[in-house]
C-alpha positions as CSV (number, residue, x, y, z in Angstrom):
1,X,-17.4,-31.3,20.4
2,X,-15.1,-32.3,23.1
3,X,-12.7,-32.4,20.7
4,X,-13.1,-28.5,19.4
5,X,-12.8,-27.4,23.2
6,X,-9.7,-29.2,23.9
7,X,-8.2,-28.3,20.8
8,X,-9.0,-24.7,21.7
9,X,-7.3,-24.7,25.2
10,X,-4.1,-26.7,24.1
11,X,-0.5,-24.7,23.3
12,X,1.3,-26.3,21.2
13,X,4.6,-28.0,22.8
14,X,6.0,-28.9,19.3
15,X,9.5,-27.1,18.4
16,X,10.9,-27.0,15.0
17,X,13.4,-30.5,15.9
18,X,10.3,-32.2,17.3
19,X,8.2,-31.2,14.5
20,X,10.7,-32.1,11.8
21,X,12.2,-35.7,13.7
22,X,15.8,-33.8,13.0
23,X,16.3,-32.9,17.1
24,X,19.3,-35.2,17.6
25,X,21.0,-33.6,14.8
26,X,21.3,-30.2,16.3
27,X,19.3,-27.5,15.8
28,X,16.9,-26.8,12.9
29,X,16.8,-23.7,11.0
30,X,13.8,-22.4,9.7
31,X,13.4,-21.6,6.0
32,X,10.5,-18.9,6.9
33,X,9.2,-17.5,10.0
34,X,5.7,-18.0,11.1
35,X,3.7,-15.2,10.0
36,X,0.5,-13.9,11.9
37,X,-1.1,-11.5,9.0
38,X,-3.7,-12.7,7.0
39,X,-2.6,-14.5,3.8
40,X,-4.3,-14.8,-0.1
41,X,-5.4,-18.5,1.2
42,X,-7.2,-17.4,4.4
43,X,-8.5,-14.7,2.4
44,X,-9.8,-17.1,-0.3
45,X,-11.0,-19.8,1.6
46,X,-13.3,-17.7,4.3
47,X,-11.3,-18.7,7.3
48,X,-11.6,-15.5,8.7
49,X,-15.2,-16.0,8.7
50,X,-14.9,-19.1,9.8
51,X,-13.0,-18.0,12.9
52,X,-15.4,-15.1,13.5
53,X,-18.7,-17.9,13.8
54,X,-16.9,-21.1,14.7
55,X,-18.8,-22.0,17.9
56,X,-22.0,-21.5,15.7
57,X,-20.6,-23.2,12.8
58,X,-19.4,-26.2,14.8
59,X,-22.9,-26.2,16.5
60,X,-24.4,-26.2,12.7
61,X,-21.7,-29.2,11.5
62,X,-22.7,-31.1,14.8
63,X,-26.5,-31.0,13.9
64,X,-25.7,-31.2,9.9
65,X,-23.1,-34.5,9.9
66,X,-24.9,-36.6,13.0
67,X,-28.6,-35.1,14.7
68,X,-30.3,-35.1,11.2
69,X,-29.1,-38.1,9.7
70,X,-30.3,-39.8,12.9
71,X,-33.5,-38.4,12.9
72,X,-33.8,-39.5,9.5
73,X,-33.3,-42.5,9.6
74,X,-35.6,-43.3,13.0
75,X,-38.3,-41.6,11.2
76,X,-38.1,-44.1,8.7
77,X,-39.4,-41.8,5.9
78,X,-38.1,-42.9,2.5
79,X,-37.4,-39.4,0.8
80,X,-35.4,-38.6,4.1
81,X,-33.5,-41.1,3.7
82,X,-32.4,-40.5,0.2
83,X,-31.1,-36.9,1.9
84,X,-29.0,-38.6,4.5
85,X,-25.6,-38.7,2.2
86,X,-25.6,-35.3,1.0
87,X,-26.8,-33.5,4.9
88,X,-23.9,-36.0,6.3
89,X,-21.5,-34.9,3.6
90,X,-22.5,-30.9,4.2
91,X,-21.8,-31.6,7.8
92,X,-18.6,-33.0,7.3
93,X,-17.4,-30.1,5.2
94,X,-18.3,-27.7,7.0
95,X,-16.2,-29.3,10.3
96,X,-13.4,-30.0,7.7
97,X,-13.2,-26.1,6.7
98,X,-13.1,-25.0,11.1
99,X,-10.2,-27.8,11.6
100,X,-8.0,-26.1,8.9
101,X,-9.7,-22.3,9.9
């Protein structure tokens, strides 16, 4: 969580010789510029949904990838336990998909 709000705030800092390691060479040319209009692969892969809910969805990974899994295993219930994997697993995705978003 503290992670997502930092990450949020930060500029980036990062040139195309810093980026690349290729600084005390001179100057790097870029093959393409950055671009800031939606793509086929944003498109595809929902990030512009994911951008739209991301404090809900990171709310819902949260809860998904660490609360429940807790809870499950406290309760000690056997069948709940069987479910941690796959709820961990969901919750994990579903940060992965907001990091690249």
């Amino acid at each position: 969580v503290i992670w997502w709000r930092r990450a949020g705030q930060s500029g980036s800092g990062s040139t195309p010789e810093s980026a690349t390691g290729l600084g005390a060479m001179g100057q790097v040319d870029l093959l393409m510029s950055p671009h800031t209009e939606e793509n086929w692969l944003q498109h595809e892969m929902g990030f512009v949904v994911a951008r739209k809910h991301a404090q809900r969805l990171s709310q819902i990974a949260v809860v998904l990838a660490f609360i429940l899994p807790l809870l499950a295993l406290w309760s000690g219930v056997s069948w709940a336990i069987l479910l941690i994997p796959l709820v961990h697993f969901v919750g994990i995705m579903i940060e992965r998909w907001l990091f690249f978003a």
